[in-house]
MIZA-235197 format. One record per residue (C-alpha): residue in one letter; x, y, z. Coordinates in steps of 0.02 Angstrom, whole numbers, plus 50000, padded with zeros to 5 digits. Example, Ala and Ser with C-alpha at 12.3 -4.5 7.8 and 13.67 -1.06 7.14 Angstrom:
# residues 2
A506154977550390;S506844994750357;
***
This chain:
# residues 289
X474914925751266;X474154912951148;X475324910650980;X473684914050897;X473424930750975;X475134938350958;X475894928450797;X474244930050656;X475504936650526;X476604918250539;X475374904150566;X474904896550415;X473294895850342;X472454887850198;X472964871450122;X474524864850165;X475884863450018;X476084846149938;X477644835350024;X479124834949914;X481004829349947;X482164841750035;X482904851549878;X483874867349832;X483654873349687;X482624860649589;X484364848049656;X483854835449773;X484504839649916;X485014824550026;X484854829350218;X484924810250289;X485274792550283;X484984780050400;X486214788850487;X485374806250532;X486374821650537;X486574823450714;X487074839850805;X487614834550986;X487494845751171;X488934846851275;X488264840951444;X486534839051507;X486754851251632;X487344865151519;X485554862551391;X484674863251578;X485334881351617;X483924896951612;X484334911251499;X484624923451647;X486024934251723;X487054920451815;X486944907251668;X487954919851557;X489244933551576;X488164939951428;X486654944851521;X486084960951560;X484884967151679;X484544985251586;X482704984251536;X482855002151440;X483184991451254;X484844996651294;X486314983851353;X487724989051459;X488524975351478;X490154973851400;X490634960051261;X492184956251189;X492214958750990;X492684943050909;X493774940250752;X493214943350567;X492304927650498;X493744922050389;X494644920950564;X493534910850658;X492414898550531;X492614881250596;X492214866950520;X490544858350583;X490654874350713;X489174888350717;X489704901650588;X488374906950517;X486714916450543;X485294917450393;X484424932250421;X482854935750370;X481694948850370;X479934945850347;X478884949250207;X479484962450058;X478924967749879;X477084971549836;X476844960750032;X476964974750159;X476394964850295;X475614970950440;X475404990850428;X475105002750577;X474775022350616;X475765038150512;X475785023750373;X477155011150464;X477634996650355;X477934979450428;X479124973250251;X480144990450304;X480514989450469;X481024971350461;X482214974850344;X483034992450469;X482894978750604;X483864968250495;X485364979750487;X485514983750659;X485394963350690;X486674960250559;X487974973350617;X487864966850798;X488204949150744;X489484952650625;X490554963450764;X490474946750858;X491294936150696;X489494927850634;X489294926950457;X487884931950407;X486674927650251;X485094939150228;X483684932150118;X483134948450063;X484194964550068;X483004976749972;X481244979349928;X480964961849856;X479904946049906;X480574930349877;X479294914849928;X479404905650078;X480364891050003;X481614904149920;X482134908850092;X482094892950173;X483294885550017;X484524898350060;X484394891950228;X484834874550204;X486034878750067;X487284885150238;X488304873650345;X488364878550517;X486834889850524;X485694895450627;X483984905050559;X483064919750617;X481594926150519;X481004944650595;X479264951750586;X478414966150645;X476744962950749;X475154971450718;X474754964350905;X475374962851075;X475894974251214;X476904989051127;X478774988451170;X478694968351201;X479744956551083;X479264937551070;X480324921051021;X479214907550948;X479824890550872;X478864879550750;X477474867150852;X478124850650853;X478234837950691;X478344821450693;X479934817150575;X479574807650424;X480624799550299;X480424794850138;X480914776950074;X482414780550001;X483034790350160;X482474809350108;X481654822650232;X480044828850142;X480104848150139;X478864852250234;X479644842450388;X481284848650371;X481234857150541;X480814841250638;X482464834450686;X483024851450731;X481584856950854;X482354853851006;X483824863850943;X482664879250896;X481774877251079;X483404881051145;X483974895951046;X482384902051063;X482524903051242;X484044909651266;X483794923151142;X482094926451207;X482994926951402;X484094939651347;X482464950151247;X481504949551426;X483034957651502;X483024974051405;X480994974451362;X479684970551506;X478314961951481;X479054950351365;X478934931751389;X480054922651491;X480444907551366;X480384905951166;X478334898551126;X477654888050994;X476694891050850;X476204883450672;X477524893550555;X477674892150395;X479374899550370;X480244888950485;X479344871250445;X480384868950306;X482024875450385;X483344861550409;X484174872750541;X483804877550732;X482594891550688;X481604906550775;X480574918550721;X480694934450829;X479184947450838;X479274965150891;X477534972850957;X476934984150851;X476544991350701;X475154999950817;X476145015650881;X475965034550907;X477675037150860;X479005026650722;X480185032050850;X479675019550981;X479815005950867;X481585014050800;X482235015650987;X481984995451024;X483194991150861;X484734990450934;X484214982551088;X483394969351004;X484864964450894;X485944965051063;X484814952151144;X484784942750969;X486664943450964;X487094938351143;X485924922251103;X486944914950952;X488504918151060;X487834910651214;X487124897651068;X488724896450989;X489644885051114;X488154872451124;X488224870150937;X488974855050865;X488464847650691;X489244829750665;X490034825350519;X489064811050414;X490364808350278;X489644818150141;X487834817550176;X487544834650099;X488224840149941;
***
């Protein structure tokens, strides 16, 4: 399916914001020097592996929403945060506030089901020893750059931005990454914002996949790999980044849409620890505050 038919909620539209340095809070925020921050693979052959049952003791072939397979807990975080290691998960779910998103049938709410997928996301990640951040954890709205400044505030992240479609095949779940952005630096070394994602694309692609492999196991008719689109969220996320969309807001019942929670925040889950491994930030010597 075409990003533009299944993601309308997340590609932007209007004028694009005005460039400004990479910054957190008002502080610049100093992502690279000449020396990029670099996060390295293992081995080619392990980035070259599909997302399917014999690439990972993770997998599961239950398409019911519902995984079987069995996974060893892991420690608490305080246990297991490494330095330069994946630790951490930013979690957030879309929309909030007076912005209900997309709404559906029997009044369904896109800004409140994000946030009950959220919870069932967070405690499945969180059994496994992630740490994770959530940009919103009530009924607010904070803007796009809010979210993506908490974000790039984390060392050893990963993002995940949830939404709710108002299209697509009921009882399908898709992974998209941002479209490609060619990186740009400013003269005295500094990522503009809006670019921020650009170094880190070919990290998202492959997060993306392998959470969307593990989605495709438990919902059919799902893609079979993470697609592209022009996000908004994620442009100006210095972080491998996904957005993950559950079809729909469109149902008969809230039920069906309650029923896929936990199996999508398995699949999400058995990504970032079949993620976790591949992940390796480099140390620059201070290049972030």
């Amino acid at each position: 399916m075409a990003p533009s038919d299944g993601f309308d909620m997340l590609v932007v539209v209007g004028n694009p914001p005005r460039r400004k340095p990479l910054t957190t809070g008002g502080t610049a925020f100093l992502l690279f020097a000449s020396a990029v921050t670099a996060l390295a693979w293992q081995t080619p052959s392990q980035t070259q592996q599909p997302a399917s049952a014999s690439a990972s003791p993770l997998a599961s072939t239950t398409p019911t929403g519902q995984s079987t397979a069995p996974i060893q807990a892991g420690p608490p975080p305080s246990a297991q945060t490494q330095q330069g290691a994946l630790n951490i998960v930013v979690l957030d779910p879309a929309h909030g506030g007076i912005d209900l998103g997309s709404r559906g049938t029997g009044g369904i709410q896109e800004s409140d089901i994000a946030l009950e997928f959220a919870v069932e996301v967070r405690r499945a990640l969180e059994q496994q020893g992630f740490q994770v951040v959530q940009t919103r954890q009530g009924n607010d709205n904070p803007s796009f750059d809010d979210r993506s400044a908490i974000a790039n505030a984390q060392r050893g992240a990963v993002f995940i931005t949830l939404h709710i479609a108002s299209t697509g095949l009921p009882g399908t779940v898709r992974v998209y990454v941002n479209s490609d952005l060619p990186p740009i630096t400013t003269a005295n070394g500094l990522i503009p914002w809006d670019r921020a994602q650009a170094p880190f694309l070919g990290l998202s692609r492959k997060f993306g996949d392998l959470v969307q492999g593990m989605l495709t196991q438990r919902f059919k008719g799902s893609p079979d790999t993470a697609q592209t689109a022009t996000i908004r969220q994620l442009r100006t996320t210095a972080a491998p980044a996904i957005a993950v969309e559950v079809s729909s807001v469109v149902v008969n019942d809230r039920a069906d849409l309650d029923h896929m929670a936990p199996g999508v925040a398995d699949a999400i889950m058995r990504g970032a620890v079949a993620f976790k491994p591949l992940y390796v930030m480099a140390s620059t010597g201070g290049a972030l505050p």
